[in-house]
N, C-alpha and C positions, 0 to 999 in steps of 0.2 A: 253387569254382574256386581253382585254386594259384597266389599270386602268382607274378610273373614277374619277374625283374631285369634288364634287356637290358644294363647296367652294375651292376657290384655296388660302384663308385665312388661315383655318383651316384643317392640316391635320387626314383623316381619321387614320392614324396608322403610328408609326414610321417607317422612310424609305419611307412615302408613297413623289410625287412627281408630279409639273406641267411642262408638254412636250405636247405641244399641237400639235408639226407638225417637221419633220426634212425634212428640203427641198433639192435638189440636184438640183447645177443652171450649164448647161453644156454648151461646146463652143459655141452655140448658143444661147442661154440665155432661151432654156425650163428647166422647173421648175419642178419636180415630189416632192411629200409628198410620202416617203418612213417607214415613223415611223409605218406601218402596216405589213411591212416586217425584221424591224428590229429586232435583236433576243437579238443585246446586243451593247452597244455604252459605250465606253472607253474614260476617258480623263486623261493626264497624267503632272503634273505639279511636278518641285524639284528648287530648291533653287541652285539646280546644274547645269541645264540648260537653257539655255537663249530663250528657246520656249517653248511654248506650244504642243504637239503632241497627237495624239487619234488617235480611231480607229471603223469601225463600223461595224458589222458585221451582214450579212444579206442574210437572207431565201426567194429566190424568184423565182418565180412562173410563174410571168408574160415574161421573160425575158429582166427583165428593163436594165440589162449590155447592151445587144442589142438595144434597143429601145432608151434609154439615149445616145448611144456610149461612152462610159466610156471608157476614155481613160489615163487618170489622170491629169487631165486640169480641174475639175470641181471645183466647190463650195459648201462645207455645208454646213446651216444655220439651229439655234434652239434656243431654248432659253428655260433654264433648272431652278428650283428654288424648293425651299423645300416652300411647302405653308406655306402661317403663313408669310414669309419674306418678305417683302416691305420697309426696310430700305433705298434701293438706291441701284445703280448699281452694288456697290463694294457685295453687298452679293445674286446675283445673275449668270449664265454662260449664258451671252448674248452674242450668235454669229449670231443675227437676222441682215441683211442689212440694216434695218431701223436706232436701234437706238446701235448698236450693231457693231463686225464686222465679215464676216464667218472665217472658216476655207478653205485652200485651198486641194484639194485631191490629190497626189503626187504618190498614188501605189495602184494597185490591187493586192491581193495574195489570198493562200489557194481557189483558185475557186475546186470544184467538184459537181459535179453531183451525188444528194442524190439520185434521183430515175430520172425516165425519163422526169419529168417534171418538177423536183425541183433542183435548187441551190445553192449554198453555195459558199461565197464568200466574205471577208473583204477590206473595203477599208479605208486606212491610211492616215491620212489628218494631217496637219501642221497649226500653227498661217502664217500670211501672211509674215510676217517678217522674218523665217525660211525658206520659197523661193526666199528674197528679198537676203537673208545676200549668196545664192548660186551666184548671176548673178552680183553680187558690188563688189569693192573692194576698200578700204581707203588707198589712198597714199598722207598722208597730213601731215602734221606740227602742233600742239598745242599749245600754251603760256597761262600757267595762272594754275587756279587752276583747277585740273583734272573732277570736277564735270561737270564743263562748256562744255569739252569735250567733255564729254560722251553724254551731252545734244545736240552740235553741231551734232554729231554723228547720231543723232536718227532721227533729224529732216531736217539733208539734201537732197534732193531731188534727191541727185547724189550717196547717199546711202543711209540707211533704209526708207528715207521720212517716217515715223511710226507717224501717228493718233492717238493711244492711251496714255492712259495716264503715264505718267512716276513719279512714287512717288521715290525722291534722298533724299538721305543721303549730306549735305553738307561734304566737305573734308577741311580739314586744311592744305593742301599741296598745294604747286603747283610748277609746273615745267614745261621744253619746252619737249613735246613728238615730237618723229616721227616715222607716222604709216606707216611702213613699205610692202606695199600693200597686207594689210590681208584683209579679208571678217570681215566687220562692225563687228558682235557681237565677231567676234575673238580678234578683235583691242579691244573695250571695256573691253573685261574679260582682255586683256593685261594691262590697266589704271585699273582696278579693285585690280589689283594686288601689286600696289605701291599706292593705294591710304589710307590717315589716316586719320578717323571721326576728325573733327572738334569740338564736343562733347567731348569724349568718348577716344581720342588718340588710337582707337584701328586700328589696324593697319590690312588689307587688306579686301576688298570688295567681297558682292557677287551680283552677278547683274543676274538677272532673272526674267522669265514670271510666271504671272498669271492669270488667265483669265479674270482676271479686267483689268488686264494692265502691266507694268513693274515697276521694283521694282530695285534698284541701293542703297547699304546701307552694311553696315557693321555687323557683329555679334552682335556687343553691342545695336545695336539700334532696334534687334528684342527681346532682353530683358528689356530696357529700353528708355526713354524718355527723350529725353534733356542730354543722356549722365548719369543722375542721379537717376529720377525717375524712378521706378516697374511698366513697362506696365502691365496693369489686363488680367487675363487669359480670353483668350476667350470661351473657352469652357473646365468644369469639365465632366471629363470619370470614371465611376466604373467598376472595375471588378466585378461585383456580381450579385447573382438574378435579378430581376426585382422589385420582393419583397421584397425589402433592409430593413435590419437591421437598431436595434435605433441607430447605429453609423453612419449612412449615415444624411446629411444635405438635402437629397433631399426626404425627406419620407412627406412631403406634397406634392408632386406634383403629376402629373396627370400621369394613364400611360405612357401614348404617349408621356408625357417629359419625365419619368424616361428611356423611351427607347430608348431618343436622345442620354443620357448619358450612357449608358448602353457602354459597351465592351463584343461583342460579343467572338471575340479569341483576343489573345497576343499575343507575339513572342518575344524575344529578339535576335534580329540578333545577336550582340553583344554585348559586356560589357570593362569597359576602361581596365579590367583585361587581357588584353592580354600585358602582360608588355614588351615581348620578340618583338614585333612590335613597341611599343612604345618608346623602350629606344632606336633601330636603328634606326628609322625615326625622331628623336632629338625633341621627345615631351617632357620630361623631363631636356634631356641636351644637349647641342648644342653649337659646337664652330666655330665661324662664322669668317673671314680669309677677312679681305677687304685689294685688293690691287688697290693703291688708282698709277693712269698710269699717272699722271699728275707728282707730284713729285719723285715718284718713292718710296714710300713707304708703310706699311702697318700697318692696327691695328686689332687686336684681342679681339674679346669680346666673352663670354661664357653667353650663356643664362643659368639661372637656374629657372627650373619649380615653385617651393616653393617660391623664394623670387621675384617672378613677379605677381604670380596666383592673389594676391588682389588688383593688378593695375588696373584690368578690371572687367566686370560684368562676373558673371554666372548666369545660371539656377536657384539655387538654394541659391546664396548668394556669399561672395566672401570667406569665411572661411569655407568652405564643401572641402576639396582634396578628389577625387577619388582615390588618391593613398600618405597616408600617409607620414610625413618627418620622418618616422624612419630610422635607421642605419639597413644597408643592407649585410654589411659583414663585416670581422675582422677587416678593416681600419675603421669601428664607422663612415665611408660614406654615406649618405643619396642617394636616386635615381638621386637625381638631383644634386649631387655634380660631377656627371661624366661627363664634357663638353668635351670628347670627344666619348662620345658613337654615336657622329654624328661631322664628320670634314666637313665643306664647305667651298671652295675657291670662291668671288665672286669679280669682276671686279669694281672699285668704278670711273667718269670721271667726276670731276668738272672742271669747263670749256670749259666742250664739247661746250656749246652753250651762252660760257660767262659770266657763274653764276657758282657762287663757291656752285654747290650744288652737292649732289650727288644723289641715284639712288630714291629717295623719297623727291626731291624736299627740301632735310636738308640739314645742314652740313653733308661731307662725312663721320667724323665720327660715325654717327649715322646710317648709313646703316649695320653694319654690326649686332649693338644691334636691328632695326628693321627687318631684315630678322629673326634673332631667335624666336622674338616675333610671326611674319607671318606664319612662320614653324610649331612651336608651337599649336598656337590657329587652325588652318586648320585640326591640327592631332587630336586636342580633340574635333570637332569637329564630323570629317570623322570616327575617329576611338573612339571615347568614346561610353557611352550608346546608344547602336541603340534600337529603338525601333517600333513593327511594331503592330497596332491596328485593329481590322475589326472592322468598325461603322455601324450605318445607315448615310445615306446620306443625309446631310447637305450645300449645298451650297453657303455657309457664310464663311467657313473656307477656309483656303489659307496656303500655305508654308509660312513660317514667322510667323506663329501665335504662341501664346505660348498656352500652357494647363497644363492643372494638371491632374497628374495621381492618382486615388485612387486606389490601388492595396492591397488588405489583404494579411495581415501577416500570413504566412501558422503555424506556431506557437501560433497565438492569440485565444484566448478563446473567443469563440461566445459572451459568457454572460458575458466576462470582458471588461471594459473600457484601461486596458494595452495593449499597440503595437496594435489598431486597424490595422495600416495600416504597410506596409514593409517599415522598417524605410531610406533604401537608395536607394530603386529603385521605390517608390512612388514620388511624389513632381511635382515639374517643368516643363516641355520639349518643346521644338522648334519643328514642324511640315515642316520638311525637302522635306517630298515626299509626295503627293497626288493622289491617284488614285481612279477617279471616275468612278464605274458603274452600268449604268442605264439598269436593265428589263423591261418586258412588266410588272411584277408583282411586283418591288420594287427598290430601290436606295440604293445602298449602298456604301462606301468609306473604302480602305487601304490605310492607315496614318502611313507614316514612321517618326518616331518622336527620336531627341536627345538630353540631356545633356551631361553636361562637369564637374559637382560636384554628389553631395550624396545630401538627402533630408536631412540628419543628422548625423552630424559630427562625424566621425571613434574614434575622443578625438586620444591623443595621448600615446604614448609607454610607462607603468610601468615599466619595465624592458629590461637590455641588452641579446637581444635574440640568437647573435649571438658570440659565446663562441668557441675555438677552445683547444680540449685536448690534442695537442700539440702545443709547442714553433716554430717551423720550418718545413720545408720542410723536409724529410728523404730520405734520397739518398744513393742505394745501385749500384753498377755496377755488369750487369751482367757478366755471364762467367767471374768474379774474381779468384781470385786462393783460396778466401773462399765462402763458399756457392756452387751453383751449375755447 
């Protein structure tokens, strides 16, 4: 049965949803309303990828593959919204022709034949820019400061020509690129790569789609503003009833809000505790090797995790460590006193193009302390707290967003006011990955969400933990002439 919206203001029940028509426009420009055959429509957005991709799946009867010729040329169009929202485009998934843009359809798969007149069959569709970035390629030259770039990039007509909108992170670098004939969004995530907030000094970009548009911006500026100020949470999530406890801030509201908030399952994909990852891919400690081919020399700089982590934003603050500065073994070493638990040799050419700069648009010296940095924050990222949420669906939220986790403390006493909430896996998080899906009966979203600190600080080490009950190494050989 098709839901119903008797207001598309006001929703009947959380996860309820406005889909009035999913249109299919084919090499000939016929048009079918397929949202009576749909069984389930998928949309997939990450902070990792530079499109948009979904997928639709659909129970048919009539044989519209036939009748359509689906061939993977077509166009989807829809336009999806959690009623109640009417802020403006950015909190809506408008892929209408009108005011919107489609998706383009790129695969058929899984077809079978349910019974002798029925169907089964998905078809995979892309932002337009995702077919554009296959048939382009950028072989061109750059001067100036990398943002400009990425902006020429998007709007040439000889590669992505891209309509939508592009919200950038200004960069404080700049230097001469040459893109060496990659497909557009390949070239970009290449300048993404060397590029450092103008804000925020933090050093490398992630540039990706959302179904409002593109997004071009740094780590630091999906936790903060201007580099300084605490972007506000977009949306608080509880783990708990429905019927929330006097510990919840939301026990005035209405069902149907507490159920936007609500966290149906959790997951923790992972946790930053995986140290033995960690400490070889030089999130901790890293010693970076620039061999600078101009004079024929080089410099060495050792990144160290603890005396960088309060240079930049977190999650959760800049004095939360996911992984303590205590001493780790008999040499009284901390995690991050080890710059070689990651060796990299990296090539530095100032003068290549007449400017005494090197691979981030600075002095040469400082590439080899900015790739530590880059290393670094990518791994606390990729590899710190994952976390993965089932919601109702909300079509406001976007990768990039931040939230707050209210997660109870499996140790806290109902009736007590101490440790309501789990004091370091509650707090903060970035909304990494998005997956929206839409039934005939409800909306719902899996939200891959991370931070890079603790909601509340570990405090540091009382005592020395690491004690050895003896002075040396003991050394016997075997087959000696004593012993055996």
């Amino acid at each position: 049965m098709v839901t119903t919206v008797k207001n598309d203001q006001i929703p009947d029940f959380a996860g309820d949803y406005v889909l009035k028509e999913v249109l299919i426009t084919n090499h000939a420009g016929k048009k079918v309303n397929v949202k009576n055959i749909m069984t389930e429509l998928n949309i997939y957005e990450s902070i990792f990828k530079s499109a948009v991709t979904g997928s639709l799946v659909l129970t048919d009867a009539t044989n519209q593959i036939a009748r359509m010729q689906l061939q993977g040329l077509e166009r989807v169009s829809f336009h999806l919204k959690t009623p109640g929202v009417a802020y403006g485009r950015e909190d809506v998934v408008d892929a209408t022709e009108e005011t919107g843009e489609p998706f383009y359809i790129y695969k058929i798969s899984d077809r079978k034949q349910a019974t002798p007149g029925l169907t089964h069959y998905t078809l995979h569709f892309a932002s337009r820019e995702f077919m554009r970035n296959m048939r382009t390629k950028v072989s061109q030259a750059y001067d100036g400061k990398y943002d400009r770039a990425v902006i020429d990039i998007m709007q040439d007509k000889d590669y992505l020509d891209s309509r939508k909108k592009l919200h950038y992170e200004p960069t404080g670098n700049a230097n001469k690129i040459v893109i060496p004939n990659l497909p557009p969004l390949d070239a970009i995530n290449m300048i993404a790569k060397r590029s450092i907030s103008d804000k925020s000094n933090n050093v490398g970009y992630y540039f990706y789609e959302t179904t409002t548009g593109y997004y071009f911006r740094s780590w630091a500026s999906m936790l903060t503003s201007q580099g300084n100020f605490t972007r506000p949470q977009r949306q608080d999530f509880y783990y708990q009833p429905l019927k929330m406890d006097d510990h919840s801030n939301a026990t005035n509201q209405s069902q149907i809000e507490r159920g936007y908030e609500s966290v149906e399952e959790y997951q923790f994909v992972n946790n930053f505790h995986d140290v033995v990852a960690n400490t070889t891919l030089g999130t901790y400690g890293h010693r970076v090797i620039s061999h600078n081919l101009f004079d024929k020399s080089y410099d060495i700089n050792d990144y160290h995790y603890h005396n960088e982590y309060y240079k930049t934003p977190h999650t959760d603050g800049n004095d939360k460590y996911p992984v303590m500065d205590s001493t780790v073994d008999y040499d009284k070493k901390k995690i991050s006193d080890y710059a070689e638990s990651r060796v990299s040799l990296q090539v530095t050419t100032p003068f290549l193009h007449n400017k005494e700069v090197g691979n981030y648009g600075l002095e040469p010296l400082q590439d080899s302390l900015k790739t530590g940095e880059q290393v670094s924050q990518g791994n606390q990222v990729m590899l710190g707290t994952a976390l993965k949420l089932t919601v109702k669906g909300q079509s406001y939220l976007q990768p990039g967003n931040l939230i707050r986790f209210h997660l109870k403390d499996v140790n806290a006493d109902n009736n007590s006011n101490d440790n309501p909430v789990d004091p370091y896996y509650s707090g903060n998080y970035v909304i990494t990955k998005i997956r929206h899906i839409v039934h005939l009966d409800d909306y719902k979203m899996i939200l891959e969400c991370a931070k890079d600190s603790v909601a509340t600080s570990y405090g540091s080490a009382s005592q020395e933990i690491h004690t050895a009950s003896k002075s040396s190494l003991e050394i016997e050989e075997i087959d000696s002439d004593i012993g055996y």
